[in-house]
C-alpha positions as a Markdown table, in Angstrom:
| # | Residue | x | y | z |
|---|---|---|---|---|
| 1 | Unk | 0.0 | 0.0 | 0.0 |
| 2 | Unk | 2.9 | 2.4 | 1.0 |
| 3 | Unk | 4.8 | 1.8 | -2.2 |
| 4 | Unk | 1.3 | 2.3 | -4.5 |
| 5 | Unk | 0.6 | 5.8 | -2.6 |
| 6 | Unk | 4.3 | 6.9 | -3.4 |
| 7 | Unk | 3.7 | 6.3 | -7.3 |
| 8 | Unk | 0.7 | 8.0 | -7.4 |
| 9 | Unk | 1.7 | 10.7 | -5.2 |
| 10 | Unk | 5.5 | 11.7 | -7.6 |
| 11 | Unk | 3.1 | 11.7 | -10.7 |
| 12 | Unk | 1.4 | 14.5 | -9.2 |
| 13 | Unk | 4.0 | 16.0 | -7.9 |
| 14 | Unk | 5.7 | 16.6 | -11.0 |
| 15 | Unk | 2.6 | 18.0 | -12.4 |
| 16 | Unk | 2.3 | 20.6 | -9.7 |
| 17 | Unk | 5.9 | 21.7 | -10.6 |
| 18 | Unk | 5.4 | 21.6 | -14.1 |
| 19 | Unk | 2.3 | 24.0 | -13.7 |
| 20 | Unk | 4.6 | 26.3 | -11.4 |
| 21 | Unk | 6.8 | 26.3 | -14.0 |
| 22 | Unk | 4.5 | 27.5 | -16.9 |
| 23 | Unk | 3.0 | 30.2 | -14.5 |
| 24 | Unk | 6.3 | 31.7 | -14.1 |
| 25 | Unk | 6.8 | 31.3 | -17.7 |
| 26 | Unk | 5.3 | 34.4 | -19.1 |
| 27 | Unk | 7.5 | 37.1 | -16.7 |
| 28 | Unk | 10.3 | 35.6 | -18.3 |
| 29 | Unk | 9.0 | 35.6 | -21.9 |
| 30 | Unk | 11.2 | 37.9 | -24.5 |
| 31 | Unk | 10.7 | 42.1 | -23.8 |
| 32 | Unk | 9.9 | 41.4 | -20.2 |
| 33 | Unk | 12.4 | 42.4 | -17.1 |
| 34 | Unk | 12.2 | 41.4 | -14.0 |
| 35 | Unk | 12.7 | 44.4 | -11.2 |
| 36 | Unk | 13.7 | 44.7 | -7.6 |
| 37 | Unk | 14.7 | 47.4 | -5.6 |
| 38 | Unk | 13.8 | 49.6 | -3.0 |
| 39 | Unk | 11.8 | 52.9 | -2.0 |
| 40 | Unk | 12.6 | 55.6 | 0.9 |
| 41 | Unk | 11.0 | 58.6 | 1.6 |
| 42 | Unk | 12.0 | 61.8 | -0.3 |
| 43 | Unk | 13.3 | 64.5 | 2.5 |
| 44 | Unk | 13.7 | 68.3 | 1.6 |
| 45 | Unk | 16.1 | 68.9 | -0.6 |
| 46 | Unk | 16.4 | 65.8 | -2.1 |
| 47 | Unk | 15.8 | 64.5 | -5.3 |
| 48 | Unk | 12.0 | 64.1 | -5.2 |
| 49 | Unk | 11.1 | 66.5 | -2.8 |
| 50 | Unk | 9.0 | 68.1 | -5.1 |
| 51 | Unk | 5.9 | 66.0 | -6.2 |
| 52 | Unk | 4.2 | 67.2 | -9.6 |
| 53 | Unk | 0.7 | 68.8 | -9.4 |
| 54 | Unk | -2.0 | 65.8 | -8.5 |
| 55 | Unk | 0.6 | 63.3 | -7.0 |
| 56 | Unk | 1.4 | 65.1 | -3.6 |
| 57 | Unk | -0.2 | 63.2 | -1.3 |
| 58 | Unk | 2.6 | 61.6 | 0.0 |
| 59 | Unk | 6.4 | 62.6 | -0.3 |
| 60 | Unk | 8.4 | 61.5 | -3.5 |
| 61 | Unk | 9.6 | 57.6 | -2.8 |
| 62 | Unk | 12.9 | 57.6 | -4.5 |
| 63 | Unk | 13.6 | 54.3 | -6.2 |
| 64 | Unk | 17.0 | 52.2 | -6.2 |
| 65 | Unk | 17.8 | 49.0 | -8.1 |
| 66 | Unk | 16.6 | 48.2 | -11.0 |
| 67 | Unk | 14.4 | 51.2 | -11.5 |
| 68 | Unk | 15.9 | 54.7 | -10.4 |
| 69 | Unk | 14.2 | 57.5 | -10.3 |
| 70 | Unk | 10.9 | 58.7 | -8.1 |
| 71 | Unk | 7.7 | 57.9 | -7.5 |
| 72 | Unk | 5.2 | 59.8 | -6.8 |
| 73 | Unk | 1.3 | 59.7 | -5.3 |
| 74 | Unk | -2.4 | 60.3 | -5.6 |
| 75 | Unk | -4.6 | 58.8 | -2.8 |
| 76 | Unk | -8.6 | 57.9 | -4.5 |
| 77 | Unk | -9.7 | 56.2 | -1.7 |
| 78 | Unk | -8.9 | 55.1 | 2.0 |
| 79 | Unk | -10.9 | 53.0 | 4.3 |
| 80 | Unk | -9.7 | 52.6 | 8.3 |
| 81 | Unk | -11.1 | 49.9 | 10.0 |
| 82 | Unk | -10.0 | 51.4 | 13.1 |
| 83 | Unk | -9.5 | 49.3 | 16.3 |
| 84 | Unk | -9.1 | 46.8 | 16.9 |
| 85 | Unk | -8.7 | 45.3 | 13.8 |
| 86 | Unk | -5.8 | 47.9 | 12.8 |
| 87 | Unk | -6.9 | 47.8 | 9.1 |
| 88 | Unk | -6.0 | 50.6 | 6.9 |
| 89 | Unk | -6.8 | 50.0 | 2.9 |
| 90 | Unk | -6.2 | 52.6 | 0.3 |
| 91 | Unk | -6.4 | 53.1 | -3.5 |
| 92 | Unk | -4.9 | 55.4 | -5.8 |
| 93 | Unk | -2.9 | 56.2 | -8.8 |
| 94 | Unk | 1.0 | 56.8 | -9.1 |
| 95 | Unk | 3.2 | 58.6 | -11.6 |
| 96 | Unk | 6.6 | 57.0 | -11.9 |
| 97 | Unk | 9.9 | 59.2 | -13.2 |
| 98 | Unk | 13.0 | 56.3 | -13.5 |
| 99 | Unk | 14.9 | 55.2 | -15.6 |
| 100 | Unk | 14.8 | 50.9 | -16.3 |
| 101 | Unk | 18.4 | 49.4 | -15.6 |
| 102 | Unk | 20.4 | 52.6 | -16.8 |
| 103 | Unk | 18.3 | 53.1 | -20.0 |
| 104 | Unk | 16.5 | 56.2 | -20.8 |
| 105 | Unk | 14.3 | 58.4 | -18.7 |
| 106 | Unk | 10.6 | 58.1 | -18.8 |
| 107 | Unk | 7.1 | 57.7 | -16.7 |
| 108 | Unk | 4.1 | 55.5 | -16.4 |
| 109 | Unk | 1.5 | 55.7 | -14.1 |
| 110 | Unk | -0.1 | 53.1 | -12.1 |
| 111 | Unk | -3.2 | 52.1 | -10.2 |
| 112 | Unk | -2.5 | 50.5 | -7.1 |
| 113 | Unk | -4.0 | 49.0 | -3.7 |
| 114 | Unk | -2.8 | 49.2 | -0.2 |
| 115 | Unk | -3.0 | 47.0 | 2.6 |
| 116 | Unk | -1.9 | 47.6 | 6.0 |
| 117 | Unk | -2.0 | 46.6 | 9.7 |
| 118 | Unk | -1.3 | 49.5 | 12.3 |
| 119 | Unk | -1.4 | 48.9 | 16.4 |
| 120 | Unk | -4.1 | 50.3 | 17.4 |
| 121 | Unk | -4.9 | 52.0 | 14.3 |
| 122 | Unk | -3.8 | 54.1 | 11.7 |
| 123 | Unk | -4.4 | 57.4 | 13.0 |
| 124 | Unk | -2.6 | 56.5 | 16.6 |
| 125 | Unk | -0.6 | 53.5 | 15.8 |
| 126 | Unk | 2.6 | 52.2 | 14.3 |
| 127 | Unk | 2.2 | 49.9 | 11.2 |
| 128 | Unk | 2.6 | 46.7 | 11.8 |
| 129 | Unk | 3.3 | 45.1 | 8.0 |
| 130 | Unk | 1.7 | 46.7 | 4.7 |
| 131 | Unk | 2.2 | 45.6 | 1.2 |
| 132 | Unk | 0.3 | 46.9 | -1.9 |
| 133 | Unk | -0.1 | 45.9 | -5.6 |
| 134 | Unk | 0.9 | 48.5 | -8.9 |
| 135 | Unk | -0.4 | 47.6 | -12.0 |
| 136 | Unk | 1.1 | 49.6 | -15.0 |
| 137 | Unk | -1.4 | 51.8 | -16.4 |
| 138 | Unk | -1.9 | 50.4 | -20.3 |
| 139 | Unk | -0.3 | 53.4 | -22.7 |
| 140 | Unk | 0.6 | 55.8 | -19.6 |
| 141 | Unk | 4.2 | 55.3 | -20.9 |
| 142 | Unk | 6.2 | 57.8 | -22.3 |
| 143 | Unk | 10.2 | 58.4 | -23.1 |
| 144 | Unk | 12.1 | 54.7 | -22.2 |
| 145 | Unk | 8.6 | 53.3 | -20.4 |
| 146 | Unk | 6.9 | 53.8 | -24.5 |
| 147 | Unk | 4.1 | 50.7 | -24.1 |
| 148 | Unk | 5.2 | 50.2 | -20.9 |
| 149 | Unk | 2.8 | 46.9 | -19.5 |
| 150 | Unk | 3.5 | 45.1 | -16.2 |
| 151 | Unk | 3.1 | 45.3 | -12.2 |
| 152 | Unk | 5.0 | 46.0 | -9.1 |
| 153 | Unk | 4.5 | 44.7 | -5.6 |
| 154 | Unk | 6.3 | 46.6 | -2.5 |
| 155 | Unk | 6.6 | 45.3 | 1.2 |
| 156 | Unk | 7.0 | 47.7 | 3.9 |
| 157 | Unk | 9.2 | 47.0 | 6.0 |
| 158 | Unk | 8.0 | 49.0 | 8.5 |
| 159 | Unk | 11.2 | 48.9 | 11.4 |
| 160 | Unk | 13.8 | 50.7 | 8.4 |
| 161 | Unk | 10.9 | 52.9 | 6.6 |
| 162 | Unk | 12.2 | 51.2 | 3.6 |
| 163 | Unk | 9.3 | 49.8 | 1.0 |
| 164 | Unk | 10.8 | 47.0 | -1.6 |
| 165 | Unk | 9.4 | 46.3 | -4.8 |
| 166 | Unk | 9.2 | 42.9 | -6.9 |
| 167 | Unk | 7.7 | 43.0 | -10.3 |
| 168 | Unk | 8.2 | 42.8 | -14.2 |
| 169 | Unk | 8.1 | 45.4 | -16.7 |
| 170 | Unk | 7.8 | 44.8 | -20.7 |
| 171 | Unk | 8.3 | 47.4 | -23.1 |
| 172 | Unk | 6.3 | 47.5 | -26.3 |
């Protein structure tokens, strides 16, 4: 019996990889970069300090790694949950002003969703963890981001005040 259940269990086994590895398949397909990097807060006098009319909402985030430049915010919608739940969750649109691995200077906006935990909540409280998802914005491109299509994900990491960002960008 112990030997059958082995059998049937590697067959599906390496069909559960083999799906993983078609999902991870289209990131990696020709035009598309993966990104990583990181985001910190913009201070005064430094480069973006100075957010462009409708994306001040937030100080610049200046971006390291694979994308350098700034990003910048416009909150649509926020919902707190208050305590003691500590949910904070919040929409809006971004405009991005990098460069992609050294190449030329461009923008693209994005649409994106917040999540966050804060102790108690998030007008008294400390975040606790927050992470939020930034669709590209199809034909927001311009300069090196020209048909710009893709996402990035960022992770607080809420003891350095540092956000890091995971995605893939494909030019068109």
């Amino acid at each position: 019996m112990r030997t059958k259940i082995r059998r049937l269990a590697l067959p599906g086994m390496l069909m559960v990889c083999s799906l993983g590895v078609g999902l991870v398949t289209p990131a990696n397909a020709a035009g598309t970069t993966q990104v990583s990097g990181s985001g910190t807060y913009a201070t005064t006098g430094s480069e973006c300090d100075t957010p462009p009319a409708g994306f001040a909402d937030y100080p610049g985030l200046i971006l390291t790694g694979d994308l350098e430049g700034c990003l910048y915010t416009d909150v649509v919608t926020s919902k707190d949950l208050g305590a003691p739940s500590g949910i904070y969750i919040e929409t809006g649109r971004e405009l991005v002003v990098a460069s992609l691995n050294g190449g030329p200077v461009g923008t693209f906006t994005t649409t994106y969703k917040f999540e966050s935990k804060w102790a108690p909540d998030v007008s008294t409280g400390v975040e606790v963890k927050g992470r939020c998802q930034h669709p590209i914005t199809v034909g927001s491109g311009t300069g090196g981001f020209t048909g710009a299509t893709g996402r990035l994900n960022f992770k607080d990491e809420v003891t350095t005040g540092t956000y890091f960002y995971r995605g893939h960008i494909a030019l068109g």
